[in-house]
C-alpha atoms as one frame of an Amber mdcrd trajectory, in Angstrom:
protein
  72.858 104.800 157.451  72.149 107.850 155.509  73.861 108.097 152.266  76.806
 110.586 151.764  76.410 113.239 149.690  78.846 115.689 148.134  78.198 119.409
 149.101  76.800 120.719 146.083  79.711 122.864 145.065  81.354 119.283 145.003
  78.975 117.612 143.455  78.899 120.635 140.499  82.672 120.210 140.309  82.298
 116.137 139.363  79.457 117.096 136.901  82.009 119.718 135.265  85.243 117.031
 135.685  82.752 113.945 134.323  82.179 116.235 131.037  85.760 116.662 130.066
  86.102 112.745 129.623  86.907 113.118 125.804  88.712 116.257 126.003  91.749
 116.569 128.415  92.613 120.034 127.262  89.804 121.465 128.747  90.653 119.780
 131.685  93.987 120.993 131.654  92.443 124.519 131.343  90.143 124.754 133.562
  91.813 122.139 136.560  94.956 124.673 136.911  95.458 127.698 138.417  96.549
 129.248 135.166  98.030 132.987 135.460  96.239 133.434 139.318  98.209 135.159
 141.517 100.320 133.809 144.346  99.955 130.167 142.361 103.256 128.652 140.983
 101.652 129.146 137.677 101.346 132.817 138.306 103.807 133.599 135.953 102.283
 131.045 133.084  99.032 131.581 130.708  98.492 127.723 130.043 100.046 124.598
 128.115 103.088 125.118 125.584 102.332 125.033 121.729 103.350 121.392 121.779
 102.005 120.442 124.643  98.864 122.022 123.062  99.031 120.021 120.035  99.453
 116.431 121.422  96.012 117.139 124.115  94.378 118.276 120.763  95.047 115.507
 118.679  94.262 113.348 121.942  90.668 115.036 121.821  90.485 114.272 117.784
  91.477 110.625 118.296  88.780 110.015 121.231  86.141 111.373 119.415  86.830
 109.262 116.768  86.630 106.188 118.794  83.790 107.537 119.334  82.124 107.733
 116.270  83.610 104.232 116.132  81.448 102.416 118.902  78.276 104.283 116.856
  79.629 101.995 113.845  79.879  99.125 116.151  83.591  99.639 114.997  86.196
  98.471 117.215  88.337 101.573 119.316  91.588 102.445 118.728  94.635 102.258
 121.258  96.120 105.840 121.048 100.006 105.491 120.733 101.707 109.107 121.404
 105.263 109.275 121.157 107.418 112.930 121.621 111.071 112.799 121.320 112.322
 116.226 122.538 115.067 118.289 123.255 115.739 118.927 127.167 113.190 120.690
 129.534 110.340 120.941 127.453 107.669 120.018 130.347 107.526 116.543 129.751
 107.150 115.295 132.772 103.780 118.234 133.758 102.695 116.793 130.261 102.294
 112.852 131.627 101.497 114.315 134.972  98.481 115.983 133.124  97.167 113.095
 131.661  97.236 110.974 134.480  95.424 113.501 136.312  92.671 114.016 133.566
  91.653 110.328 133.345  91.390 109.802 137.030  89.258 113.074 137.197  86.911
 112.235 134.442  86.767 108.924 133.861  85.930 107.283 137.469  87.025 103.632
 137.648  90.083 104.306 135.052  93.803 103.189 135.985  96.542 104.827 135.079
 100.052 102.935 135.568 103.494 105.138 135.185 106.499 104.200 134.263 110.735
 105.668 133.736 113.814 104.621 132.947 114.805 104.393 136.282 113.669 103.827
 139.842 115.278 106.940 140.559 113.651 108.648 137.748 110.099 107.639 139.161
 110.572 108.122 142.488 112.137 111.686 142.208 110.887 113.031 139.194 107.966
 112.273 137.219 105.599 110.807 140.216 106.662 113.307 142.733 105.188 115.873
 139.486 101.961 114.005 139.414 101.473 114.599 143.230 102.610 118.919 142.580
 100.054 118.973 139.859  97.527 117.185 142.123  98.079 119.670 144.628  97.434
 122.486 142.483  94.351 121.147 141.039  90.658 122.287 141.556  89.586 119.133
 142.782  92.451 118.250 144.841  90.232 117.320 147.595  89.622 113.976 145.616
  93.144 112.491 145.838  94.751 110.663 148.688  98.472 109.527 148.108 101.340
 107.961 149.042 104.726 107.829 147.843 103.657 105.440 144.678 100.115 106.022
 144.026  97.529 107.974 143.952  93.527 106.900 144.541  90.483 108.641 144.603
  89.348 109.799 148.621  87.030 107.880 150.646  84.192 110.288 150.257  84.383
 110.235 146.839  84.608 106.745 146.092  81.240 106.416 148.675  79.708 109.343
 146.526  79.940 107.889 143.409  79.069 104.309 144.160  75.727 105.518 145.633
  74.928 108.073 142.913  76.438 106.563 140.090  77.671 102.976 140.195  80.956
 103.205 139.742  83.353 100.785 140.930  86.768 101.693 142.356  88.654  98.698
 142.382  90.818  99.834 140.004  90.863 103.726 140.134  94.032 104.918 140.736
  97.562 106.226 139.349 100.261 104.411 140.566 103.747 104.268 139.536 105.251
 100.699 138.573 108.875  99.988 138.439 109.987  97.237 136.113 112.486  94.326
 136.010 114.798  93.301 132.978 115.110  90.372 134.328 111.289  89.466 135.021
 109.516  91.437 132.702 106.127  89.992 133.324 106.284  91.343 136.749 105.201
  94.721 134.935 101.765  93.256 134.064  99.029  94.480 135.607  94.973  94.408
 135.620  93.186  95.398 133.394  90.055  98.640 133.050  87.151  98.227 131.180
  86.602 101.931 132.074  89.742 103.676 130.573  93.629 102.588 130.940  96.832
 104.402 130.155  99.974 103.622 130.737 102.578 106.563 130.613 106.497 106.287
 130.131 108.851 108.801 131.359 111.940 108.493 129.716 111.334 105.809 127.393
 114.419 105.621 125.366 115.651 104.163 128.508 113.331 101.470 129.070 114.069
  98.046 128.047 112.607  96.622 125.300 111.161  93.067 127.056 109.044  96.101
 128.665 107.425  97.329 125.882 105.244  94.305 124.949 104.190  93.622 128.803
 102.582  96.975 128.513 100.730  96.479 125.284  98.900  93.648 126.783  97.442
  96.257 129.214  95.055  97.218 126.378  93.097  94.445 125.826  89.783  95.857
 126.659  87.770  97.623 123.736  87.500 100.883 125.356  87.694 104.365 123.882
  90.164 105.469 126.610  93.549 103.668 125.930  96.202 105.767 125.840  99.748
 105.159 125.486 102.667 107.687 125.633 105.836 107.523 125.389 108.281 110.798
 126.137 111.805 111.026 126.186 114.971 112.835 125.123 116.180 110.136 122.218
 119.444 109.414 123.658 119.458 106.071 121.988 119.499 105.079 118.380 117.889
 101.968 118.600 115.277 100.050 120.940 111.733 100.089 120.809 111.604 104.218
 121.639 113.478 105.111 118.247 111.297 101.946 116.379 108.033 104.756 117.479
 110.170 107.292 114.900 111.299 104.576 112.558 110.591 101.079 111.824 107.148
 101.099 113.935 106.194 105.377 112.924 102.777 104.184 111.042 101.877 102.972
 114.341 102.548 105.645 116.710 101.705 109.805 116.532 104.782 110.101 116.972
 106.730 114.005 116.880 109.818 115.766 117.801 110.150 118.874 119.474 113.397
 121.319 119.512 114.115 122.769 122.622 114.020 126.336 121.207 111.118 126.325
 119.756 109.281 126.401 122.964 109.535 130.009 123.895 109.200 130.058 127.665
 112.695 128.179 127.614 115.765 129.975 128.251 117.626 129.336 124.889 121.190
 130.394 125.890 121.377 126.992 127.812 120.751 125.657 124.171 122.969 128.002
 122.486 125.821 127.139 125.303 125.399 122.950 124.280 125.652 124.059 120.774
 128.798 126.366 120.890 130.805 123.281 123.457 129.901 120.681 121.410 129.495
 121.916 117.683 126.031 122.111 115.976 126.536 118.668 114.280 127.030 117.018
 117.812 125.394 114.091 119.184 124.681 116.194 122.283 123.186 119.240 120.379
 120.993 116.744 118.430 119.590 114.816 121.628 119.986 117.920 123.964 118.760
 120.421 121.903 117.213 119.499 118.687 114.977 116.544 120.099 117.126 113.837
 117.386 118.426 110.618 118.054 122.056 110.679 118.394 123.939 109.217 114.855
 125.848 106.841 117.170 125.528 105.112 120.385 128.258 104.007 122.581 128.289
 100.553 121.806 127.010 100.905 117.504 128.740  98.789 115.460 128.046 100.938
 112.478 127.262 105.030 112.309 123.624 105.973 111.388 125.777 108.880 109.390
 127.452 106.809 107.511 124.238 104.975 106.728 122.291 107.963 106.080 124.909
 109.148 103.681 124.651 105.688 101.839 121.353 106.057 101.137 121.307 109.529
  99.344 124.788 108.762  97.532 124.120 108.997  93.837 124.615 105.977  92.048
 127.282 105.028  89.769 127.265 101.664  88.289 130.428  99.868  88.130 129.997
  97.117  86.177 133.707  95.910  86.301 132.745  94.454  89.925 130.881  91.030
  90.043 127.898  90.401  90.528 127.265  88.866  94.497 124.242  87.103  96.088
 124.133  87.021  99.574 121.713  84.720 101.559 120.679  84.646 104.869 118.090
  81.826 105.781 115.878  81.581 108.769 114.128  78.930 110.420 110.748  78.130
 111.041 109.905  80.836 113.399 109.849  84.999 113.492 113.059  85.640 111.768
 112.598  86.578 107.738 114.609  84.232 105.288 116.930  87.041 102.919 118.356
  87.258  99.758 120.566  90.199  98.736 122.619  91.276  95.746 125.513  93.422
  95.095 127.967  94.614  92.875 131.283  96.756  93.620 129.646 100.218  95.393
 126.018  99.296  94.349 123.444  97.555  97.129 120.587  99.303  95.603 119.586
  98.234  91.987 118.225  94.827  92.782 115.615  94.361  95.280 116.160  92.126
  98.105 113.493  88.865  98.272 112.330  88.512 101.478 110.674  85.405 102.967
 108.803  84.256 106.264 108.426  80.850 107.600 110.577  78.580 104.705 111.048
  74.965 104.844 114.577  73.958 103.547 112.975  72.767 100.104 111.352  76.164
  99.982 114.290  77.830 100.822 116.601  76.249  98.224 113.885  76.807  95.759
 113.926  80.752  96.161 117.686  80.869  95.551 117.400  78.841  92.682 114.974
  80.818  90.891 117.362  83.904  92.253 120.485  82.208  90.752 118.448  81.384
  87.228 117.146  85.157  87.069 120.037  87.390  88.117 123.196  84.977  87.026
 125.278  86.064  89.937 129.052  85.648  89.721 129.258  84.279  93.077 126.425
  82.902  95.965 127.154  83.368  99.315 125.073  81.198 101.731 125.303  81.283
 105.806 125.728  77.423 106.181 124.775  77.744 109.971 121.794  75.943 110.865
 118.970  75.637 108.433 121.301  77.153 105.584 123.687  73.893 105.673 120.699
  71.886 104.712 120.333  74.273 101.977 123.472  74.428 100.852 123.738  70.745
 100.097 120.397  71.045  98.228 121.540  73.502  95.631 124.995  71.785  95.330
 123.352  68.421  95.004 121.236  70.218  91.971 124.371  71.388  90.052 124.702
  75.074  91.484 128.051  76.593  92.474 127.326  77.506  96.391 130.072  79.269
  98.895 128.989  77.752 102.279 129.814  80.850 105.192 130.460  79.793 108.359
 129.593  82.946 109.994 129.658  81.398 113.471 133.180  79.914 112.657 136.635
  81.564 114.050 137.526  85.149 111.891 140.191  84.715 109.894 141.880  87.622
 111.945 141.629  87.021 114.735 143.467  90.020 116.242 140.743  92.336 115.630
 137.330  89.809 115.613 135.685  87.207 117.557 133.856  85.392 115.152 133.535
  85.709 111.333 129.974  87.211 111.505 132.519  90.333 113.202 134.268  89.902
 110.409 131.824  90.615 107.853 130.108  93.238 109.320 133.984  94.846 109.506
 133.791  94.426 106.044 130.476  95.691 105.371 131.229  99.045 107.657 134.617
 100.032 106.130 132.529  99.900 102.405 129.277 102.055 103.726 131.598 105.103
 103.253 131.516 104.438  99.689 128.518 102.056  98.990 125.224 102.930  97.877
 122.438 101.076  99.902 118.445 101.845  98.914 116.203 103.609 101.228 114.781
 100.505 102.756 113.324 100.807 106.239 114.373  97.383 107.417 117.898  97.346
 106.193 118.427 100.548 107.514 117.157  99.970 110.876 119.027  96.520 111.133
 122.563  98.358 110.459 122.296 100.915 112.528 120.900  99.069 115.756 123.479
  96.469 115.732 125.687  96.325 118.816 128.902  95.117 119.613 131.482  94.666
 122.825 134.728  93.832 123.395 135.989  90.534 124.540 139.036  90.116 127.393
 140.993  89.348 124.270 140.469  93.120 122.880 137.978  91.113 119.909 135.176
  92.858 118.594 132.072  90.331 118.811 128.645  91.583 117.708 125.962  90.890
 119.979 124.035  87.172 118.731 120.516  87.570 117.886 119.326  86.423 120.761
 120.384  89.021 122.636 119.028  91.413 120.249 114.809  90.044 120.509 115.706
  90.321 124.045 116.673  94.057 123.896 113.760  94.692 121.588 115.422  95.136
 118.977 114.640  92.781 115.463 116.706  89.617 114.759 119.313  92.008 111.820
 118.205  89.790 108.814 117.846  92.336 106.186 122.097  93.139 106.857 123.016
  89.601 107.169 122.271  88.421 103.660 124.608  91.836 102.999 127.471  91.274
 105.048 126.985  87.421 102.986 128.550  89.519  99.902 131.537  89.892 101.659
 132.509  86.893 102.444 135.235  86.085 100.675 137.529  88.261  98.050 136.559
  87.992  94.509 137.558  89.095  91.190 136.915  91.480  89.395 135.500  91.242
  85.802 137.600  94.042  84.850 141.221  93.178  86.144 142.536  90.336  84.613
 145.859  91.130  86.265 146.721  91.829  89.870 146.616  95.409  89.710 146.331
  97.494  86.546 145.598 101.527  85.533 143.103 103.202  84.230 142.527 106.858
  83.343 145.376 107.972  86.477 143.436 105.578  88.732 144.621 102.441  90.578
 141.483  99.531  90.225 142.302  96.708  92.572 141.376  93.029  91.379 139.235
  92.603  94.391 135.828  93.661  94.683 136.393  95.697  97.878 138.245  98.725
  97.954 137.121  99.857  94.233 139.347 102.439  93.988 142.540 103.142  96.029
């Protein structure tokens, strides 16, 4: 059987593709019909100033990897995240890179995702197939409505000439399951693997980690993007920008500044909704909203907390507020407060405590900061502890933050109740500019019971929706446990300079 050979316009075409492995910008330039007449990009000279940028630093980051394998220097996975306003060309922008990998780097696999089936089906895969249908070597794909693979020719071409194996060449779209997450796995390429979500701030967060264990191989090509308007301020998406930015390339992109746009569509969001809106900032501005639906507490308000000036009120006492952890992932926390201040003293953070350890920490706390009062959640491991430090002579208040809320009109459970507490004094409270603490107040979430209750969401149901077990605010919701007095008001209620100071440590001034 004689062996089948490209025509050798075909076989120059795979000798041009095969030399753009490391640089899909010139792939993008030279695979499209850019500015040709009676094309559908007729009308368009090439790739928008963003879209520019991220296949740019793409190029930079592959030809560091590499330099890397020259070292004998393991390869980096390539984490691109772009958080944009609306219609931007995200979608062409994934469709691109699937396209380039499967051109010029035979044997890759490229697995898309969204944040819906809907989203997949009609959207961003249908853009792959437009984009493979405009593309100079658009004889190589055959398709169906979830994937695309190289032809049959092809695949016989390049086994005989080359070697390459096709078992796992292809682009294929992959929906995904909340409630079987593992289902998402996939094989693995020792050629070159991406995996590209549409969408993202809509997919789960048991999702995320199933896809980082597609990049196990220590190739040069893995690539990971994720795109998406930021219509939610938490979940692994909005971790890219925040808690998990040193680990992503992460950017954001406002809708206006990409010229080809229309901007009175921007303009028109802007004037309905005021330029301060949630919908300007997602829709237009490519920002994560201050406030989700269901956010216990207002990233605004948070924000605001942070960059208050500080003024020490040392009237207030002095509060220590503990939360411990087990044994496992969750971080053992001690806080302090006084009155408006949060930020003076640094927290104490610790992983992986026994109970002796644990009680050990806050006793060197209590001995260094002489707190007024110590606030302990007695739940699980912190009873233990609890007993410990009582049993050694210190004054403990044990919180039963799983307990019934003390009203029970407005709150479920007394962990509610604290975080109540802890949101009506943000307005006025000064908190540091700590990453962690940050993150864990604003991605708390809450519902509402048959009752009318507000009951936070347990963190168990937090891991599960990728976001972090909220340690960092517990031990500072601890600090409101309980009314105290102040050091300052030996009565009730007394007046000072045409100013009412209360004899509690909330509500400073009324």
């Amino acid at each position: 059987m004689a062996k089948q050979v490209p025509h050798p316009d075909e076989q120059q075409l795979i000798a041009k593709l095969l030399a753009f492995r490391d640089d899909p910008l010139s792939f993008v330039l030279y695979a499209f019909p850019w500015g040709q007449p009676n094309t559908p990009l007729a009308n368009h000279v090439g790739p928008r100033q963003w879209q520019l940028d991220a296949l740019n630093q793409m190029r930079e980051h592959l030809l560091a990897n590499n330099r890397k394998l020259e070292l004998d220097q393991i390869p980096e996975l390539l984490k691109l995240a772009r958080a944009s306003g609306r219609g931007i060309g995200k979608s062409a922008f994934l469709a691109w890179i699937a396209l380039w990998l499967f051109s010029c780097l035979p044997s890759s696999t490229v697995i898309v995702s969204a944040n819906t089936e809907q989203q997949l089906k009609s959207t961003t895969f249908p853009e792959i197939r437009k984009w493979a249908t405009m593309s100079i070597n658009k004889r190589w794909f055959e398709h169906n409505v979830m994937s695309l693979y190289p032809a049959e020719w092809l695949v016989t071409a390049l086994k005989e000439t080359t070697g390459y194996d096709d078992a796992y060449w292809y682009i294929q779209a992959k929906l995904w399951s909340e409630e079987n997450p593992n289902a998402f796995a996939g094989p693995h390429s020792q050629m070159g693997m991406a995996v590209l979500f549409d969408e993202a701030s809509g997919i789960p967060g048991d999702i995320w980690p199933v896809a980082q264990g597609y990049f196990t191989d220590k190739t040069t090509h893995r690539i990971w993007i994720a795109i998406s308007n930021p219509r939610n301020p938490s979940g692994e998406f909005f971790e890219c920008f925040h808690g998990n930015r040193d680990q992503w390339n992460h950017a954001t992109i406002d809708g206006r500044d990409v010229n080809e746009n229309d901007h009175g569509v921007y303009d028109s969001i802007i004037r309905q909704y005021g330029p301060d809106s949630d919908q300007a900032r997602v829709e237009v501005y490519g920002q994560f909203p201050r406030q989700g639906d269901d956010n216990f507490i207002a990233r605004g308000e948070v924000e605001d907390a942070v960059e208050r000036e500080l003024i020490p009120d040392n009237g207030a006492p002095l509060l220590m507020g503990v939360d411990p952890a087990r044994m496992g992932r969750d971080k053992a926390v001690i806080r302090f407060r006084q009155g408006r201040d949060a930020r003076s003293i640094q927290p104490q953070v610790f992983a992986k405590c026994t109970t002796e350890q644990m009680a050990e920490h806050c006793s060197t706390a209590i001995e260094k900061y002489k707190p007024d009062h110590v606030f302990i959640e007695a739940d699980g491991i912190g009873g233990p502890v609890c007993e410990l430090l009582s049993n050694a002579g210190y004054r403990i208040i044990e919180v039963q933050a799983g307990g019934a809320a003390q009203d029970k009109t407005v709150f479920y459970l007394h962990r509610t109740e604290l975080w109540g507490r802890m949101r009506d004094w943000i307005p006025t409270g000064c908190l540091p500019s700590e990453g962690e603490l940050v993150d864990d107040l604003c991605a708390m979430r809450y519902s509402v019971n048959l009752k009318g209750q507000l009951a936070l969401w347990p963190k168990e149901k937090m891991r599960k929706e990728g976001f972090a077990s909220p340690d960092y605010a517990d031990a500072l919701a601890m600090t409101f446990s309980k009314n105290v007095s102040r050091n300052d008001a030996p009565s009730s209620r007394r007046f000072r300079k045409n100013r009412v100071v209360v004899s509690t440590d909330y509500d400073i001034f009324t």
